[in-house]
Each structure stands twice: as C-alpha cells, then as structure tokens.
C-alpha positions in Angstrom: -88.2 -42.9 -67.0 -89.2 -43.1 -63.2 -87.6 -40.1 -61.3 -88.0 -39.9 -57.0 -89.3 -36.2 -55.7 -85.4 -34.8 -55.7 -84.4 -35.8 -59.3 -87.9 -34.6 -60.9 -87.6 -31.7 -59.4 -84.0 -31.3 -60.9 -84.1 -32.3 -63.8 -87.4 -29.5 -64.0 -85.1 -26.9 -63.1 -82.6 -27.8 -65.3 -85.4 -28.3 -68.5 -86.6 -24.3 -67.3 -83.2 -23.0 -67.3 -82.4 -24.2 -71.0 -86.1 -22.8 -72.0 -85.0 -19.2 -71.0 -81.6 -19.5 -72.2 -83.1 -20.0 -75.3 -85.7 -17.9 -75.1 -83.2 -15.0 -74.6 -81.5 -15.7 -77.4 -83.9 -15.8 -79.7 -84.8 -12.1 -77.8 -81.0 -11.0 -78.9 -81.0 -11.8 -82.6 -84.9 -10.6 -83.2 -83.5 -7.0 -82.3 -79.9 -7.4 -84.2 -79.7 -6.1 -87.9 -79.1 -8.6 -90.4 -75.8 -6.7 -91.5 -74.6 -6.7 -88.0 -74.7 -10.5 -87.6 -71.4 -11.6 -88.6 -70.0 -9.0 -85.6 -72.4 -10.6 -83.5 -71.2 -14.1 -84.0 -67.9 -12.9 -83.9 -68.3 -11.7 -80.3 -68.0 -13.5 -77.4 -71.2 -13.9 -75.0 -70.4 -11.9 -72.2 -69.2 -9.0 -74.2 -72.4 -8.8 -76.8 -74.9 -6.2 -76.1 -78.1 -5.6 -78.2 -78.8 -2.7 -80.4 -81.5 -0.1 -78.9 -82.2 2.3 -76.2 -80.2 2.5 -73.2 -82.8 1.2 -71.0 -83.4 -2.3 -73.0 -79.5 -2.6 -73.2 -79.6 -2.2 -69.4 -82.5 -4.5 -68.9 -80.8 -7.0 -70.9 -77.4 -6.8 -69.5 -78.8 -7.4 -65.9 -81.0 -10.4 -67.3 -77.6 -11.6 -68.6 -75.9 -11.5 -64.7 -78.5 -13.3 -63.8 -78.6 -15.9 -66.3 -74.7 -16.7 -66.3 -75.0 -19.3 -63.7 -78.1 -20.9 -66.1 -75.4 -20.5 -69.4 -72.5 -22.2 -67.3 -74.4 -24.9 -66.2 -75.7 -26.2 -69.8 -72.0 -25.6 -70.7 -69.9 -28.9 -71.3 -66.8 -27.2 -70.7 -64.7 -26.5 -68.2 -63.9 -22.8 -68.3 -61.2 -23.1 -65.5 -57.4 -21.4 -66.8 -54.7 -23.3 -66.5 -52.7 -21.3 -64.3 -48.9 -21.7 -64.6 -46.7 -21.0 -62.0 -42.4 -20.6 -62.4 -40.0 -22.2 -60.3 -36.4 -20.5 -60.1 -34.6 -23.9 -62.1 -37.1 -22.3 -64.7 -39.2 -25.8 -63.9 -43.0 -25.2 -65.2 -46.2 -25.6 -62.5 -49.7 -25.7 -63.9 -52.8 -25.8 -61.8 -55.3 -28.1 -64.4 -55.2 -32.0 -63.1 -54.0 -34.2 -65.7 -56.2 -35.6 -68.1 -57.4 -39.6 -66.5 -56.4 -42.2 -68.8 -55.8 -45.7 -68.8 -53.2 -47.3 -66.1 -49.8 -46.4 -67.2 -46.9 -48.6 -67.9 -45.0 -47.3 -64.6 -47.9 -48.6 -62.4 -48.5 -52.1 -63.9 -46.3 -54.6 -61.7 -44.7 -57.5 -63.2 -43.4 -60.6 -61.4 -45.1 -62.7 -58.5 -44.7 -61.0 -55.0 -44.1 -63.2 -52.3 -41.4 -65.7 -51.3 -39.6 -66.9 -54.3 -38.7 -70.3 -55.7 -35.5 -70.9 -53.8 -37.8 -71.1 -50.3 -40.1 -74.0 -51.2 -37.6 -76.4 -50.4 -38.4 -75.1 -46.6 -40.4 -76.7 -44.5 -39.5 -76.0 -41.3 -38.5 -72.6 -39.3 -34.5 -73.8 -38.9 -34.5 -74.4 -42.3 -35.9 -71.3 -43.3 -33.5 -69.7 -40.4 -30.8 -71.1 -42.7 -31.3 -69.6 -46.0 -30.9 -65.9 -44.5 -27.7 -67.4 -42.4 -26.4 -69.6 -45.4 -23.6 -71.7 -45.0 -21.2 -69.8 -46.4 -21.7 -67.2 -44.0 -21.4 -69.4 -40.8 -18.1 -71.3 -42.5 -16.5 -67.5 -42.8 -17.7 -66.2 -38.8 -16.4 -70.0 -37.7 -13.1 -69.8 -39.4 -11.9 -65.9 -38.6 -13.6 -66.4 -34.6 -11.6 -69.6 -34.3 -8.1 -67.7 -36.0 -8.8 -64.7 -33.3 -9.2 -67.0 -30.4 -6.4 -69.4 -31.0 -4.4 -66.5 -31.4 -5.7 -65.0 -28.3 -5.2 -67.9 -26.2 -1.9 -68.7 -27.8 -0.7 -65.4 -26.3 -2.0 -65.4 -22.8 -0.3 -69.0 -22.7 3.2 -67.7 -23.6 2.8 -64.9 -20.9 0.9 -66.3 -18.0 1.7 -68.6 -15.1 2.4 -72.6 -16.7 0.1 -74.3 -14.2 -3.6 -72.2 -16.0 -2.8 -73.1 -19.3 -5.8 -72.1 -21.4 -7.4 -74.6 -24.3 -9.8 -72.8 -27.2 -12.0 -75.4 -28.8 -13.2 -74.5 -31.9 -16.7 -73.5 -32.4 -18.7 -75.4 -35.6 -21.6 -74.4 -37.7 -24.1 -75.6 -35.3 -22.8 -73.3 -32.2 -22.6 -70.5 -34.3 -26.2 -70.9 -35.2 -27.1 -71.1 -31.4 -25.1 -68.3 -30.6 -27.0 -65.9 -33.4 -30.3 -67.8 -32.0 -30.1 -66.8 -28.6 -29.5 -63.0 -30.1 -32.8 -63.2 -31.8 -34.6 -64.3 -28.5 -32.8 -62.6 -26.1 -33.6 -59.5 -28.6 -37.9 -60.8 -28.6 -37.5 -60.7 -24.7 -35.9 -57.2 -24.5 -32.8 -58.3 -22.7 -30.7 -55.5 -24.1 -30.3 -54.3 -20.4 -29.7 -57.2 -18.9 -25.9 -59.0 -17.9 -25.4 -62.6 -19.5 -25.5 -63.7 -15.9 -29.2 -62.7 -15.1 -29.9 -63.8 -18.5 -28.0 -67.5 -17.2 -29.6 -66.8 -14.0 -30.1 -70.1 -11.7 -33.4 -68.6 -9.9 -36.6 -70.2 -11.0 -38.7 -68.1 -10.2 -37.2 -65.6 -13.1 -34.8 -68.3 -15.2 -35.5 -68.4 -19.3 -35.1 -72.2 -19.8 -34.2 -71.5 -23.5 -30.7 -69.8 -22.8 -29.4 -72.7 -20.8 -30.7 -75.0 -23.4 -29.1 -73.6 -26.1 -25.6 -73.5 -24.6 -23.2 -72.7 -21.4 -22.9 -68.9 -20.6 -19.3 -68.8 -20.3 -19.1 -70.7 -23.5 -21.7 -68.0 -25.3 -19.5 -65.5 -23.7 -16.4 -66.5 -24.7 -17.7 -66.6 -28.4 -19.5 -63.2 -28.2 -15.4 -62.2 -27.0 -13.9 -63.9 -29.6 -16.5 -63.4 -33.0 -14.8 -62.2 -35.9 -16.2 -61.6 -39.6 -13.0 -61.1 -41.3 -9.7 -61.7 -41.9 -7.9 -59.4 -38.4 -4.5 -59.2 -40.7 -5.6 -57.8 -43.8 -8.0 -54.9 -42.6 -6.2 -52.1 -42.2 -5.4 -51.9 -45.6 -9.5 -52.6 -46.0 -10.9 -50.1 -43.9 -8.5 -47.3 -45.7 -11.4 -47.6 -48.6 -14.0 -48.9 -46.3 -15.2 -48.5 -43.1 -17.7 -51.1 -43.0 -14.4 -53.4 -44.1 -14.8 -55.8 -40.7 -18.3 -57.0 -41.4 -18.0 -56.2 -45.4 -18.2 -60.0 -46.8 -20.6 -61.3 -44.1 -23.0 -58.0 -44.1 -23.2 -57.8 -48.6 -23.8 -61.5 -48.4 -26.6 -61.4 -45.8 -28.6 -58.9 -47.9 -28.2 -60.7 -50.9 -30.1 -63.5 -49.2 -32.9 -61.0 -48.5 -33.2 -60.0 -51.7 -32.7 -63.7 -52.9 -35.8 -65.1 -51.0 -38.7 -62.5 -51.4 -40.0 -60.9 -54.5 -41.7 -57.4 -52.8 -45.4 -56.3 -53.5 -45.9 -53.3 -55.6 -45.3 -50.6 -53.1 -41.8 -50.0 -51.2 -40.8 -47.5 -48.2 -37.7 -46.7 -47.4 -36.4 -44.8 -44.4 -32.9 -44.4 -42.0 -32.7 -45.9 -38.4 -30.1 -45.2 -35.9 -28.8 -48.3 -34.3 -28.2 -47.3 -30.7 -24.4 -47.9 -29.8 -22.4 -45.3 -27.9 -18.8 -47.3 -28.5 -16.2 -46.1 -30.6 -17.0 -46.2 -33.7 -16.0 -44.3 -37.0 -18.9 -43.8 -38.7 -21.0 -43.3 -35.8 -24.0 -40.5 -36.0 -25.7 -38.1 -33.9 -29.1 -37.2 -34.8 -31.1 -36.0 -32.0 -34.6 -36.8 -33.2 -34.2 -40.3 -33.2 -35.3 -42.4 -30.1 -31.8 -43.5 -30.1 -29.5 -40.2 -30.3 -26.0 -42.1 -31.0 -25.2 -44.7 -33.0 -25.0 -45.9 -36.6 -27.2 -44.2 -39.2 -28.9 -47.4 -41.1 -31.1 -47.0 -44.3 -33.4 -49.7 -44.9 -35.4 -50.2 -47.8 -39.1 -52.8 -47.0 -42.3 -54.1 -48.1 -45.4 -52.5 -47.2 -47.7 -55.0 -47.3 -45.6 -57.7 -45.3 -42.9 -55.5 -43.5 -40.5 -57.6 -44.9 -36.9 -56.2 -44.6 -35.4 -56.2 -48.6 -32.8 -53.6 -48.3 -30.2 -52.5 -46.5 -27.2 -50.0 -46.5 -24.9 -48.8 -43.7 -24.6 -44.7 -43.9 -20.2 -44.8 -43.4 -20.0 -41.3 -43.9 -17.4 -39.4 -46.3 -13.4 -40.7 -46.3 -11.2 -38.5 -44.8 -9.7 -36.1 -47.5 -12.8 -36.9 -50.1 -15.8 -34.0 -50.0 -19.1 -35.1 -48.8 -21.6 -37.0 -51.2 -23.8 -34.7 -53.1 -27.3 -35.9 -53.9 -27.1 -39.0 -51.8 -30.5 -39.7 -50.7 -30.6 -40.2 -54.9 -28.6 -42.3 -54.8 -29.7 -44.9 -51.2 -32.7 -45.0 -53.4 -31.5 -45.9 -56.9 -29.2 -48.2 -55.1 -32.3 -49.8 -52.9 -34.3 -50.2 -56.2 -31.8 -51.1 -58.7 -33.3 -54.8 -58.7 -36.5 -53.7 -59.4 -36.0 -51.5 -62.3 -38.5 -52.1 -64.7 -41.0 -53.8 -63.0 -43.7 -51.1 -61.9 -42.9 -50.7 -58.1 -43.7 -47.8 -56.2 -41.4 -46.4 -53.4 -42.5 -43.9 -50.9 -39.6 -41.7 -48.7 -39.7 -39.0 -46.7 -38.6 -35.6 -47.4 -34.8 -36.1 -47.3 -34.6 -38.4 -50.2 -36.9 -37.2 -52.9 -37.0 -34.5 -55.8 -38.1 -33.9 -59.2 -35.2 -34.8 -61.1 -34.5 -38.2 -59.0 -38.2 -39.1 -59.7 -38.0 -38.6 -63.2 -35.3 -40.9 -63.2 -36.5 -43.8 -61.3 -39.8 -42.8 -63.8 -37.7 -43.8 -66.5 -36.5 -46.8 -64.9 -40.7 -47.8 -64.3 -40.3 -46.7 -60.9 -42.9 -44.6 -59.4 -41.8 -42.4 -56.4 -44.3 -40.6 -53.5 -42.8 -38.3 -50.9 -42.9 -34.8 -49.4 -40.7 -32.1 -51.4 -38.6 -29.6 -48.8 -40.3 -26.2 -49.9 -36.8 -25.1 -50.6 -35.8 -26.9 -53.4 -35.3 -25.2 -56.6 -38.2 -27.0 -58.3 -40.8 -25.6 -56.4 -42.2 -22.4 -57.1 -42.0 -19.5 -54.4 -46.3 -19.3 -54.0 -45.9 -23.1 -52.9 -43.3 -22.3 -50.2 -45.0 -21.9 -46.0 -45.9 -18.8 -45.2 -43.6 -17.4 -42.6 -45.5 -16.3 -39.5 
C-alpha cells in the first residue's frame, strides 16, 4: 500500500497506540491472581484496578487517564447515551440520529411530473390560455353578465327620459376572453394604479397599443360593471352557508383545471397571501405583516421546482353563530394534498400549519412534511423551548 507523508504518519500513530494498549493489558493480567480473574472480567474497564501497592495502583490508574483517548479510538462503538427528553403530551424526544437506511417508501415519488396528457393537444399559447379558462367557465360568466346587464338596462329604460334609450349587446366567448386578457397584461405592466382612461390613453408618446387592440374602453368598462359569476337571484340563500357563494362555481372549477393540467415534482410549499382589497367585503382580513395589510387571506399550495400554482383555497372565516375552526392549518394542508396522497410528495409550510400529529398523518398517507414547530406546542419538550432573555 502506498501512503503520502500525512497518512503514514497516521496510520503509525494509530499502529503505536494499539501496541501499548496491548501492552498494558498484558501488564494488568500478569499481576491479577488466577482466582480473581472471573471478577476481573466481570468488571468494566474504567472501574478495574490491579492488585498491589498503592503506588503501582496509582501509577497504573494515571497510565489509564492517559490511555482512554488511545482505548476509545480502537473502539468500534459509539459510546454516546441516548438521551431522552419528555414533552408535556407525554410525547418521547431522544438525542441519537436515526439509524441510515435505505430510501423509504414515503420519499419514493410515483407518477411523471410535468404537464399532463390533457395539454399535448396544445400548441399554441391561446390554446393553452384556454384549458385554465375552459369553456364551461366563459359560457357561465357570459350568461349571468349578460342576465345582470339586460336587467340593469331594462331598469334605467323604464325610469329615464324616452329619447336615451339604452341597448346592452351581449358579450360572447371571445370578448370575455379579451376582457380576462387585458387583466393579465394590464396586471404584467403594473397598471393597478392606473384609470381605464390612461390605460385607453390617445397620447403616443405613453399609449399601450395592445389595450385598444383588444377592445373599446367603454365597452371593457361596461363589462368590468356588469361581470357576474353566478346566478344574482339565488345567492342569498348561497351565501347563508357560503361566503365565497358569488364566485363558488367559477372559482372550484378554475382550480380543478390547475390540478387537471400539471402533475407537481416531488416537493410542494404551501403558504397564505393577502390579496390587497380595502372594499366591503365579509371575509376580509387584517394582518399587519403582510405587504398588503387588508384584504382577503388566500392559501395557495405550488411547485417548487417550476412555481406552478396547483392549489388554492379562499380563508372565508367562521359562520356567524358556528365557533372558530380548530386545527385548521391541518386541515388547508390535507385538503391541498388530498390528490397526492400516496405518491411520495414532500410539502414544506411554515410555522402556522405544521405539528407532530398532522405529520404523522399525511406520513401515513406517504406524505412527507418539513416546517418550523412553534416552541409552544405540547410536543415539544420544555429544554427545546427559546430562552427568555
């Protein structure tokens, strides 16, 4: 074997050490009795001492001090305690790391990430724009927007002057899918402070050509007056179970479009947004840590590797007279998983939405879970909780 200066030198250290380790054994048993052997064997090492005078006991018990370092190294195993440590839901900590074996049915992901079947009959961006805003969706927004404004305009006919009567012509399919178009781009272009007249604007030295191309600004306007997502006469008898009952159909069938196209990768995030809106609104938030203070509390469940959105949930709050949710982050991330059960996924959260118990669930379910445990939660012992300054 060819050895460079540091591993000769070693591996001559450690060849020295086991030399005198023997040596000193051989030392201990020479000056034992014969009918004192079994005791001797039946000690342990650091609590032997040889038979003889007080000095050579001394002698030898310092030679052993020194030489525990030489003992432990030639040792092959670890001499560590597992420490155990009690958490108040009588939950059991120990210190030793787990023994590495192979990869674990949890963490072996099944399926093929990426797009799924549905999109290879895609093959251009509008027809990809499509699948997430199906036809089904745009036949529901055209028919209630075009009850809403025929009843609007209906109304403002039988009470204003005869000579400005007012004509609604109905919006189709392909308006709608303008109208959510120029959203998207007036949303790329960070127009959210800016009037639909400078976004219309006839000056060319700051005009966006697309806006005008895509349709008239008083006909967009009238539309964004007049879009509806449900049926106006039945909701009140909706929302008394629902408060997300005027968007309900549209919003449930939307997501299942985004879980419908995209298979995620093996790990997950999930996390809450605040949708800025300051209107009224009865399941608006306030959380003042969020860029935007007020607004609706969204929880939103995506892929790491690709950022693509898979999940989504609108928080709506508790209905009047029932007590609030218990366990809910639980169960925003049982609900944002539930399609992947089984399939080896991983989902990392922050610290409002995990604990022991829901990861052993979602464990059961071949759902791994990484997140930051609040220090006071039962689980956790009281040595792992901050130190107060």
């Amino acid at each position: 074997m060819l050895f460079s200066g540091y591993e000769r030198c070693k591996f001559e250290k450690k060849m020295a050490r086991r030399q005198c380790s023997e040596n000193y054994i051989v030392q201990m048993l020479e000056k034992c009795d014969l009918s004192d052997l079994e005791d001797v064997l039946s000690e342990s090492d650091d609590e032997f001492i040889p038979h003889g005078d007080a000095s050579e006991s001394e002698d030898n018990l310092e030679v052993n001090s020194e030489e525990s370092d030489i003992v432990g190294a030639t040792s092959d195993v670890d001499s560590d305690e597992d420490d155990e440590f009690i958490a108040k839901s009588g939950r059991v900590w120990r210190s030793s790391v787990p023994p590495v074996t192979r990869r674990r049915q949890c963490n072996i992901v099944t399926g093929s990430p990426g797009p799924t079947r549905a999109t290879d009959v895609a093959t251009t961006m509008y027809e990809v724009f499509n699948m997430f805003l199906d036809d089904e969706i745009v036949y529901t927004i055209c028919t209630f927007t075009n009850a809403e404004a025929s009843r609007v305009v209906q109304e403002l006919n039988a009470n204003g002057a005869p000579n400005r009567m007012r004509i609604w012509i109905d919006v189709d399919p392909v308006e709608i899918r303008a109208f959510f178009g120029v959203l998207l781009i007036a949303g790329a272009l960070r127009c959210q402070k800016e009037t639909i007249s400078e976004m219309w604007t006839t000056d060319e030295t700051i005009r966006r050509a697309v806006f005008t191309a895509a349709m008239a600004r008083n006909r967009f306007a009238h539309i964004l007056q007049f879009i509806r997502f449900d049926d106006k006469s039945t909701r009140v008898q909706r929302k008394a179970n629902d408060k997300l009952a005027a968007i309900r159909d549209v919003w449930d069938q939307f997501v299942e479009n985004c879980k419908k196209l995209f298979e995620p990768f093996e790990d997950m995030t999930v996390d809450e947004q605040i949708v800025a809106f300051r209107g009224k609104c009865p399941m608006g938030q306030c959380m003042k840590s969020k860029p935007a203070k007020y607004g609706n509390k969204v929880w939103a469940a995506a892929d790491v590797k690709t950022s693509y959105l898979y999940n989504l949930l609108v928080y709506t709050g508790k209905l009047p007279g029932n007590a609030p949710e218990k366990n809910l982050g639980h169960r925003v991330v049982c609900d944002f998983m539930e399609p992947l059960f089984g399939t080896g996924r991983g989902v990392t959260t922050d610290n409002f939405f995990p604990s022991l118990p829901n990861a052993e669930i979602l464990l059961q379910k071949n759902i791994t879970m990484t997140g930051t445990l609040r220090a006071k939660k039962r689980d956790i012992p009281a040595m792992m909780e901050a130190a107060k300054a």
